[in-house]
C-alpha positions as CSV (number, residue, x, y, z in Angstrom):
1,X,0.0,0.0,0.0
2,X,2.8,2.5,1.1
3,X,4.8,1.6,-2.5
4,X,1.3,2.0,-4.3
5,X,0.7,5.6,-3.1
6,X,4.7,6.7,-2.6
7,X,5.7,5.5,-6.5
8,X,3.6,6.9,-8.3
9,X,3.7,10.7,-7.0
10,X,7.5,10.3,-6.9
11,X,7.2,9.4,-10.6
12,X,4.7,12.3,-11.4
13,X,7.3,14.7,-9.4
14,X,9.4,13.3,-11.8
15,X,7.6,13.8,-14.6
16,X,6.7,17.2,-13.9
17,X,10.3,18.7,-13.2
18,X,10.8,22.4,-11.8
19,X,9.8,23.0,-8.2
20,X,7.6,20.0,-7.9
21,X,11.2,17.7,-8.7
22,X,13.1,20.0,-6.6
23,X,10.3,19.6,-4.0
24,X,10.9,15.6,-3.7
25,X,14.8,15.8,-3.4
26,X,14.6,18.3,-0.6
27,X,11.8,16.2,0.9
28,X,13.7,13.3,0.5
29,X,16.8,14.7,2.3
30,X,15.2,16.2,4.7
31,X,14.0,12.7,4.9
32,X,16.8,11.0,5.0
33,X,18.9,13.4,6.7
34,X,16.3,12.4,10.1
35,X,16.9,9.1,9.7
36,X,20.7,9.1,9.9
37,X,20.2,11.1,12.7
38,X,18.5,9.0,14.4
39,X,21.2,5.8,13.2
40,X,24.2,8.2,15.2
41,X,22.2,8.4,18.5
42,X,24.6,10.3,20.1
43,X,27.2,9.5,17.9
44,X,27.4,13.7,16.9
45,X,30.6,13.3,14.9
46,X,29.2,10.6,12.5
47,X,26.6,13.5,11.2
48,X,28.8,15.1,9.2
49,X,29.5,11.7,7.1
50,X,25.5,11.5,6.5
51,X,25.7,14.6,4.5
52,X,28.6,13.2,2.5
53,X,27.1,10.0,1.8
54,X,23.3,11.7,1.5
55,X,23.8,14.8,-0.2
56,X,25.7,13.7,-3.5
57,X,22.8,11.6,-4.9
58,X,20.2,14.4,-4.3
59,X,22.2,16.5,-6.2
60,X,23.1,14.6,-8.7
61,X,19.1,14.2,-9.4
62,X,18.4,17.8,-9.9
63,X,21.4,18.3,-11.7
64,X,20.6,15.3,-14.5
65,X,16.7,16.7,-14.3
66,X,17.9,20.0,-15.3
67,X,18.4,19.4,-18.7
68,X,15.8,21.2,-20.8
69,X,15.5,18.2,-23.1
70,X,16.7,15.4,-21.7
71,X,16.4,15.7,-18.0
72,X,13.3,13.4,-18.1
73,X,15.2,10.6,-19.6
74,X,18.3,10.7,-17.6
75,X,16.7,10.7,-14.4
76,X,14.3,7.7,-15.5
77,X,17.5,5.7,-16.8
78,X,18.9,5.7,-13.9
79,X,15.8,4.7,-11.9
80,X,15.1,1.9,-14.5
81,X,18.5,1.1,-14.3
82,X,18.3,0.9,-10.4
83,X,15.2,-1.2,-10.5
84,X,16.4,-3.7,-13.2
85,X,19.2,-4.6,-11.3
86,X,16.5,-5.1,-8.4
87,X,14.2,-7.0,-9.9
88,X,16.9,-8.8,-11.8
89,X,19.4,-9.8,-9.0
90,X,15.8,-11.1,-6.9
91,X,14.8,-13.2,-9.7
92,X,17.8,-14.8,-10.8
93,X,19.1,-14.6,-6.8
94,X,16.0,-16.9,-5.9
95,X,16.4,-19.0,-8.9
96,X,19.8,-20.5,-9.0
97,X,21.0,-19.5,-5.2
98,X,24.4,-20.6,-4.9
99,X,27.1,-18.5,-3.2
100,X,26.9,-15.3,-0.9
101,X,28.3,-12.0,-2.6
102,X,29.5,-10.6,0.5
103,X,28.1,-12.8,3.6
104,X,29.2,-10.7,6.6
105,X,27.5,-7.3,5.0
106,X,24.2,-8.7,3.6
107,X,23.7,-12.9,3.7
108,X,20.8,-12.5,1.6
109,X,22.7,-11.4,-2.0
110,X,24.4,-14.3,-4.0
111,X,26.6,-14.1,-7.0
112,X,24.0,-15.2,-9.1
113,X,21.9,-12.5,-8.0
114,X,24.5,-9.6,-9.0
115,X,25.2,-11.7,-12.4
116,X,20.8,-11.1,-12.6
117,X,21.2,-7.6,-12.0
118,X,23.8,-6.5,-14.0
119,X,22.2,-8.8,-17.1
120,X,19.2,-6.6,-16.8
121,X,20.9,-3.4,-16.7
122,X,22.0,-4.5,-20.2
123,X,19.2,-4.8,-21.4
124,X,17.7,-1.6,-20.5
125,X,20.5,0.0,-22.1
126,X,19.9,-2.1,-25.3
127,X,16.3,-1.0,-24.8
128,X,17.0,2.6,-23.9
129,X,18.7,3.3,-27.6
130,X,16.1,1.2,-29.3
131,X,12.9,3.7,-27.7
132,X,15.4,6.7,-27.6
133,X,17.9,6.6,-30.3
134,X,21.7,6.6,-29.4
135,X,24.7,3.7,-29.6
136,X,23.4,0.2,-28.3
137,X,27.3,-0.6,-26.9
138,X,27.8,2.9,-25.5
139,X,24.3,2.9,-23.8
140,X,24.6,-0.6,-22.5
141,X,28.4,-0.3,-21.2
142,X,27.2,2.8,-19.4
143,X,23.9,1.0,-18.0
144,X,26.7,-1.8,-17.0
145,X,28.6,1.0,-14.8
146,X,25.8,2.1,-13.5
147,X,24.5,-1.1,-12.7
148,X,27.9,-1.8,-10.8
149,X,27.6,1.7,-9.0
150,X,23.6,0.5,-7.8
151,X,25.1,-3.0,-6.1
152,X,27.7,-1.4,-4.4
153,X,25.3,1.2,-2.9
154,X,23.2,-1.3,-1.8
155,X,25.9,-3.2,0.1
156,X,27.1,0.0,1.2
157,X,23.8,0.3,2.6
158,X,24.1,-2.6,4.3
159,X,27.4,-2.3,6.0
160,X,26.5,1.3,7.3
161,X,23.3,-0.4,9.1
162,X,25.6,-3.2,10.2
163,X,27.9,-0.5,11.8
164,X,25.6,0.9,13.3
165,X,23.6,-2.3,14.5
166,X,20.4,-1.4,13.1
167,X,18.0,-3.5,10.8
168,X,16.1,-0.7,9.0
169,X,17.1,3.2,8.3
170,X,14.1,4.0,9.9
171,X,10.0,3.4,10.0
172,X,9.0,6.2,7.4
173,X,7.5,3.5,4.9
174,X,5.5,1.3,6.7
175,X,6.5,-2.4,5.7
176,X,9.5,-1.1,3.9
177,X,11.7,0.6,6.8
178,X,13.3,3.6,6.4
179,X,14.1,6.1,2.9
180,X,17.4,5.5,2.8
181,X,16.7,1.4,2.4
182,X,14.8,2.3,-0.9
183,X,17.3,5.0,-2.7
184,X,20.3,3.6,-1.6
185,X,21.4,2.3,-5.0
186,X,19.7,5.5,-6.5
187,X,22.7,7.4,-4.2
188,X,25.7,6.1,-5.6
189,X,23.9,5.4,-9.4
190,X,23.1,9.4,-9.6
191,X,26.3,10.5,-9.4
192,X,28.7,8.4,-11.5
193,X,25.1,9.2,-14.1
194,X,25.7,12.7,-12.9
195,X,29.6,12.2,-13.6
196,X,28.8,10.4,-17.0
197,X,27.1,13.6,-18.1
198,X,29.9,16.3,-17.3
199,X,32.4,14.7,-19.2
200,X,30.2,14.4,-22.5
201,X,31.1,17.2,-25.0
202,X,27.5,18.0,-26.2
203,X,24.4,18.2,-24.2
204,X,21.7,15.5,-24.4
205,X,20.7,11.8,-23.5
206,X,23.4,10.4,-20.7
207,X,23.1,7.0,-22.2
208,X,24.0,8.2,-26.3
């Protein structure tokens, strides 16, 4: 219920861009920025690393969005990128099993799981140049990175919570834990997209 009302007026922020997108980021880090908080208890010189590991990704969003003509798509290739290497590494993950990716961070990922992930990713780069235009190997290599970038936030994730002996981020989603559980691949995916962009030599489409 929480993901069937919070999706779909993230997406329309999205979609709509300008203050409404700008809105949902500082919402979001605002968001966020509570729930590390409340990780670091009284921890006060851990809050400073929370805005170095929080605020990145958040800009990173608004900077892709920006783009007059291709802000939309950026910002939804990286979110489909982030959430085909979900659904990817959970379907192939529960299929074959097989051996823990990194046991003592998170027992619940295998290697088969991150091979599903990053096998999706390619595919939505594939598919990205086929509905957009653009270079299938450039678009697909790029996905791939960001692909890479979206697992190791996710462990990141994962070894922060473990630090600080904590199960969820927080209770701001009810039955999904906390904000940062749900965009923590988003925050380390944004900026190497982010990254990506800056060191094209025309405008445009991230992926082309």
């Amino acid at each position: 219920m929480s993901a069937a009302v919070l999706a779909p007026a993230a997406l329309l922020c999205v979609w709509l861009g300008g203050y409404w997108f700008l809105g949902l980021i500082v919402v979001g880090l605002a968001a966020m920025g509570w729930e590390w908080r409340g990780m670091c208890g009284p921890r006060r010189g851990l809050r400073l690393l929370g805005v170095l590991y929080i605020l990145p990704g958040g800009l990173a969003l608004l900077w892709l969005r920006s783009d007059p003509v291709a802000g939309l798509g950026n910002v939804m290739f990286v979110l489909l990128v982030v959430w085909g290497s979900d659904i990817g590494a959970y379907l192939l993950g529960r299929l074959l099993g097989g051996p823990k990716l990194a046991p003592m961070i998170s027992p619940g990922k295998t290697w088969s799981g991150a091979v599903g992930g990053l096998i999706a990713v390619l595919l939505i780069g594939w598919a990205a140049t086929v509905l957009a235009g653009g270079a299938a190997p450039r678009a697909m290599l790029i996905a791939l990175v960001l692909g890479v970038a979206a697992q190791l936030g996710d462990l990141l994730e994962s070894a922060i919570k473990r630090g600080f002996g904590v199960k969820d981020s927080g209770w701001l989603i009810p039955g999904h834990g906390g904000v940062l559980d749900r965009v923590d691949a988003i925050l380390t995916a944004a900026p190497v997209a982010a990254l990506i962009g800056m060191t094209m030599t025309y405008g445009g489409a991230v992926w082309r």
